[in-house]
C-alpha positions in Angstrom: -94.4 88.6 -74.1 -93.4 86.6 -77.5 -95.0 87.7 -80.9 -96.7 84.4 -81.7 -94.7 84.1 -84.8 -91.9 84.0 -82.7 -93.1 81.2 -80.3 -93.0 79.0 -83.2 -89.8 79.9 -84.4 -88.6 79.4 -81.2 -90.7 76.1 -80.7 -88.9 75.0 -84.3 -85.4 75.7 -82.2 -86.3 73.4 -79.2 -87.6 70.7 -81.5 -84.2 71.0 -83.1 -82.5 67.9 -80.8 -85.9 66.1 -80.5 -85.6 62.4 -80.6 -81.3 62.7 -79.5 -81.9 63.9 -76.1 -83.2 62.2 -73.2 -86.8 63.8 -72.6 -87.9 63.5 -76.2 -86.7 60.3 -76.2 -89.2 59.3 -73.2 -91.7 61.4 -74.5 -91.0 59.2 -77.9 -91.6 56.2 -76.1 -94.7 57.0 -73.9 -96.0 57.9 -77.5 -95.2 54.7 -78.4 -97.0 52.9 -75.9 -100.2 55.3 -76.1 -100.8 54.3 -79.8 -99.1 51.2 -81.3 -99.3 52.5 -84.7 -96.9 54.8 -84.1 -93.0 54.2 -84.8 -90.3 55.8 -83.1 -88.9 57.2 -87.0 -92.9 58.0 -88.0 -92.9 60.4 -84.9 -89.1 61.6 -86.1 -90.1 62.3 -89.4 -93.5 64.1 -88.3 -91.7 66.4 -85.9 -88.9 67.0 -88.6 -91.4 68.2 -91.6 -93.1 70.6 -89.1 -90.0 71.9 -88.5 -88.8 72.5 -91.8 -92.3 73.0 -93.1 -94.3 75.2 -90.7 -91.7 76.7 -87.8 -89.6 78.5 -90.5 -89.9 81.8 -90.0 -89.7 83.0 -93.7 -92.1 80.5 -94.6 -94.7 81.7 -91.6 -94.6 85.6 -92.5 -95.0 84.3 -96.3 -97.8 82.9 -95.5 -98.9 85.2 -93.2 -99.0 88.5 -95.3 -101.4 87.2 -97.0 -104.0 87.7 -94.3 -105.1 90.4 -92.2 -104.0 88.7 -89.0 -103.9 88.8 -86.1 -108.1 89.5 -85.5 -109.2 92.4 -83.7 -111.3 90.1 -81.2 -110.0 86.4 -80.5 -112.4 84.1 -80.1 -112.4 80.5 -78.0 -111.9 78.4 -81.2 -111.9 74.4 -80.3 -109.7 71.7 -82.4 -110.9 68.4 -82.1 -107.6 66.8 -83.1 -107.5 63.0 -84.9 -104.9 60.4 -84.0 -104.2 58.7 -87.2 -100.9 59.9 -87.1 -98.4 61.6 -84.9 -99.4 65.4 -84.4 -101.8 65.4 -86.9 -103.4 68.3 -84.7 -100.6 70.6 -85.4 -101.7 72.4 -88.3 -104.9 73.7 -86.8 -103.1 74.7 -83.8 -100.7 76.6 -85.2 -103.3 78.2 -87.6 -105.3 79.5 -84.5 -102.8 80.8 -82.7 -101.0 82.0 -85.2 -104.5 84.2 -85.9 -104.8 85.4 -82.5 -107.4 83.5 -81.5 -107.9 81.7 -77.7 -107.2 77.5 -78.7 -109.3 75.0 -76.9 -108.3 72.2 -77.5 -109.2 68.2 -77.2 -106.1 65.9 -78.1 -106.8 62.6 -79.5 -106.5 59.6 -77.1 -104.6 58.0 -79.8 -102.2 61.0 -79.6 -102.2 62.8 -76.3 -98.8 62.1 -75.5 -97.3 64.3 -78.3 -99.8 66.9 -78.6 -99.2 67.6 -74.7 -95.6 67.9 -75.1 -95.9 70.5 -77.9 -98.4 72.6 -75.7 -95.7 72.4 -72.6 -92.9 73.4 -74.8 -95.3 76.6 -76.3 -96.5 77.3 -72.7 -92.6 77.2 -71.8 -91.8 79.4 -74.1 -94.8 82.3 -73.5 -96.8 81.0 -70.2 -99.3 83.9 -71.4 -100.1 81.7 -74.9 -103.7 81.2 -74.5 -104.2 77.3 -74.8 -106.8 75.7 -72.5 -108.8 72.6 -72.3 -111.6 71.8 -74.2 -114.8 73.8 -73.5 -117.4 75.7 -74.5 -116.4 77.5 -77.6 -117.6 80.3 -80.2 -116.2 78.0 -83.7 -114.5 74.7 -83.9 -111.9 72.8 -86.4 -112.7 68.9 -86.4 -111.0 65.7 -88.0 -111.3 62.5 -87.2 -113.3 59.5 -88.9 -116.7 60.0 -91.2 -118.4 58.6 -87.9 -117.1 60.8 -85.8 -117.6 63.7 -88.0 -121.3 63.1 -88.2 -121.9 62.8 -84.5 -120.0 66.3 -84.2 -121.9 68.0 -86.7 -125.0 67.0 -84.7 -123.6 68.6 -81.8 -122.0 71.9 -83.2 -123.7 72.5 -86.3 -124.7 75.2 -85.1 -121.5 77.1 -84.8 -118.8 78.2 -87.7 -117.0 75.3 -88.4 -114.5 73.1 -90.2 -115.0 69.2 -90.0 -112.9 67.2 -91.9 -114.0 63.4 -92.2 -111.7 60.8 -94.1 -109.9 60.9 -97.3 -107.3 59.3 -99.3 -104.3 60.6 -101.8 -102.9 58.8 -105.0 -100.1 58.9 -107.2 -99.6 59.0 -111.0 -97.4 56.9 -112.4 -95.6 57.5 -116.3 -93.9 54.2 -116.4 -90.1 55.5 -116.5 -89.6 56.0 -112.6 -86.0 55.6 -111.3 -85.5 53.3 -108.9 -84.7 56.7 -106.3 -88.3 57.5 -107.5 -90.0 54.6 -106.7 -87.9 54.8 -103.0 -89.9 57.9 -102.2 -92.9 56.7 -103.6 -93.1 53.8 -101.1 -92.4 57.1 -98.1 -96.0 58.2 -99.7 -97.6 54.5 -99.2 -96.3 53.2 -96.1 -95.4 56.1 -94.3 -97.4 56.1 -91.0 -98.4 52.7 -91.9 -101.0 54.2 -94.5 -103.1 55.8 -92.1 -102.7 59.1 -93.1 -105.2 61.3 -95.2 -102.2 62.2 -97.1 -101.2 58.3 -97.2 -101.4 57.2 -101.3 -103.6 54.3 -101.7 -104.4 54.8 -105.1 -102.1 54.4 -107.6 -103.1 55.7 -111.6 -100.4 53.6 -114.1 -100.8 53.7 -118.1 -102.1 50.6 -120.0 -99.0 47.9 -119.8 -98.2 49.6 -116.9 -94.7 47.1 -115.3 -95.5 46.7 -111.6 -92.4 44.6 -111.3 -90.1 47.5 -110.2 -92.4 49.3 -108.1 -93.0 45.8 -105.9 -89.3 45.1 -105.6 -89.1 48.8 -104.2 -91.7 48.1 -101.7 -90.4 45.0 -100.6 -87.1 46.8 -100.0 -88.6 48.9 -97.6 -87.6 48.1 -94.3 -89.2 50.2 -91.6 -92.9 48.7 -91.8 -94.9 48.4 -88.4 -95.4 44.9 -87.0 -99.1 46.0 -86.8 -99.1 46.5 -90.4 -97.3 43.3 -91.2 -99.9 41.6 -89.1 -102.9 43.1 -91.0 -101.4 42.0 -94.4 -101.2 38.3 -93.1 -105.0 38.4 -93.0 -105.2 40.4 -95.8 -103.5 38.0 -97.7 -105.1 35.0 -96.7 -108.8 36.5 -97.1 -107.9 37.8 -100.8 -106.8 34.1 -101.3 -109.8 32.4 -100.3 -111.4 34.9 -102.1 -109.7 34.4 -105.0 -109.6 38.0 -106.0 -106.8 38.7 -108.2 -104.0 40.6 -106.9 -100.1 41.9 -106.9 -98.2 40.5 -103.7 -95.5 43.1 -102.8 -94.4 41.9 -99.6 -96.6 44.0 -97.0 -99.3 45.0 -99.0 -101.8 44.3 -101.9 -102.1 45.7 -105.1 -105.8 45.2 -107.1 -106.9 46.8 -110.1 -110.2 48.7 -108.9 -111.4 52.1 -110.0 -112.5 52.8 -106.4 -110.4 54.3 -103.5 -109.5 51.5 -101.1 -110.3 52.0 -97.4 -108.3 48.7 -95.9 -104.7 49.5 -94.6 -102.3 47.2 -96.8 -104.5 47.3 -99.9 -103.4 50.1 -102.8 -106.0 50.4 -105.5 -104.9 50.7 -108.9 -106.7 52.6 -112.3 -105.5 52.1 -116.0 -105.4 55.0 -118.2 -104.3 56.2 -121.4 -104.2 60.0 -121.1 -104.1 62.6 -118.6 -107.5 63.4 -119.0 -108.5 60.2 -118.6 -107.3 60.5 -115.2 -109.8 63.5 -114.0 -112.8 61.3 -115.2 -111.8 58.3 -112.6 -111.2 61.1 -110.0 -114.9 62.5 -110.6 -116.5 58.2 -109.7 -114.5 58.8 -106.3 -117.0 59.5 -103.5 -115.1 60.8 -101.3 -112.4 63.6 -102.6 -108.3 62.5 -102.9 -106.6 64.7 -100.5 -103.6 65.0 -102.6 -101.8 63.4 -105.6 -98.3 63.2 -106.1 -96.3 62.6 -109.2 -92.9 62.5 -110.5 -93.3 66.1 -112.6 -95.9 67.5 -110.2 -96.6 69.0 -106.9 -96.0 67.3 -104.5 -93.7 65.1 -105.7 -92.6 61.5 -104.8 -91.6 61.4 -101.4 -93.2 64.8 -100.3 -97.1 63.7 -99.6 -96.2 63.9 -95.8 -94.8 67.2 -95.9 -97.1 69.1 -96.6 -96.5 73.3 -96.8 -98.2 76.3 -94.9 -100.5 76.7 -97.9 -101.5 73.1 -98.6 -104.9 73.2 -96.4 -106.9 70.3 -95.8 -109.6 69.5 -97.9 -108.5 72.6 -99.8 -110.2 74.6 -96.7 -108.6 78.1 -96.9 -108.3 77.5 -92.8 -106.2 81.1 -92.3 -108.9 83.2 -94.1 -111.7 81.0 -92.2 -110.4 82.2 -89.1 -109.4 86.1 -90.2 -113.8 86.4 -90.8 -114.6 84.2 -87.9 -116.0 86.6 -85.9 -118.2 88.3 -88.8 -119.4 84.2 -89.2 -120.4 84.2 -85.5 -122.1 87.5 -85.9 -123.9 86.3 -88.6 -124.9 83.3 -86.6 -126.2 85.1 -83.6 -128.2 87.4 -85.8 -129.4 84.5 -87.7 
């Protein structure tokens, strides 16, 4: 039987060839036809930054050692998986297993295809992993939309868990981006055609901020979805008869608003003179930016939808959540 650190540095090896041989090339495509948001090169690039990112085995015990792992008692653990992007499910997966707990889990049926393929290949690899169906479980992980996330709180508040509704990222912007810059910026924006909590849709410039290099960059960017070209056309033409004022950058919007912007093809953008003025825009936001990146910062331009071992969602510590499950569930029964 596999360490389970092992089973994921093996699973990084057999993702090695994935979209160049002929299974994952059909199991690319069936993807495909599951969720029409999805791109053969988004699903590429997903599989690639979990590879680099998370199946690296100096990178997992890194992370790891950190923890007192695995738990003395595994626990069924559910992960109700979104479908906003390709394997967007990953993360928690790996985290429970990873922790030695027993994974139930509920693909999304936006992203079945994908998810279903990685547990094969794990399953392949240690038939003994213990990954089941959806059931009755002891503590559950949760994304999906604020809707969603309110109907599952009704129905599992009750147990430990993590539910994570919808959020946003942004960029900073100084004003002297290179051109390669502003390339990896438009990765952030139209990567996954925006759907992503990770996805920037808020942009913060300075005062005389020049958005003509940033729009000729976006234009330039050739690997948009038809669905997302489609949804700009009526984007467009509402904002027109509207006539609300915005930037036209080929396949999206830009319009100056303070607020985060929760419309596919639309980027929001905020005016500031310092830093600081920054954090006080941040605090209007009602719901919380997932991540911002920046051409000094971390992550940088480019790297929004690569996200490390450590960068949790919703800054959620979710490895030390699940090293004191069972102490929560304890609590919870005696409660």
């Amino acid at each position: 039987m596999y360490d389970r650190v092992e089973i994921f540095v093996e699973l990084g090896r057999r993702l090695e060839s994935f979209g160049s041989d002929s299974s994952s090339k059909y199991v690319i495509a069936h993807a495909i036809e599951e969720n029409g948001w999805f791109s053969e090169s988004d699903i590429r690039f997903a599989v690639a930054a979990i590879r680099e990112k998370m199946l690296d085995r100096a990178k997992l015990e890194s992370q790891l050692s950190h923890y007192t792992l695995p738990v003395a008692k595994p626990l069924n653990t559910g992960v109700i998986c979104a479908g906003n992007i390709p394997l967007a499910g990953f993360f928690d997966l790996l985290c429970v297993l990873v922790s030695g707990h027993n994974l139930l889990l509920k693909p999304s049926s936006g992203d079945s295809v994908l998810m279903r393929h990685i547990v094969g290949l794990l399953k392949d690899i240690d038939p003994s992993i213990p990954v089941g169906e959806f059931g009755e479980v002891s503590a559950l992980i949760a994304s999906g939309s604020d809707t969603t996330i309110g109907q599952l709180r009704s129905l599992y508040g009750d147990i430990p868990a993590i539910f994570r509704g919808t959020r946003r990222s942004a960029a900073i912007l100084e004003g002297d981006e290179s051109k390669a810059d502003l390339k990896r910026l438009c990765y952030d924006i139209f990567l996954y055609s925006g759907l992503g909590c990770r996805s920037v849709s808020h942009l913060f410039v300075p005062h005389g901020y020049d958005f003509e290099p940033l729009c000729s960059a976006m234009q330039n960017y050739r690997d948009i979805n038809p669905k997302y070209k489609s949804g700009y056309r009526q984007l467009r033409s509402l904002l027109v008869m509207e006539e609300i004022e915005f930037i036209n950058c080929g396949d999206c919007a830009l319009l100056h608003d303070d607020g985060l912007s929760h419309k596919i093809n639309l980027i929001h953008f905020s005016y500031y003179n310092t830093r600081e003025d920054i954090a006080d825009i941040i605090s209007k936001f009602i719901s919380p930016l997932q991540c911002i990146v920046s051409g000094d910062g971390f992550p940088c331009f480019g790297d929004a939808q690569r996200p490390e071992l450590y960068d949790f969602p919703d800054s959620i510590d979710t490895l030390s959540w699940l090293s004191e499950l069972q102490e929560a569930v304890s609590e919870k029964i005696l409660g």
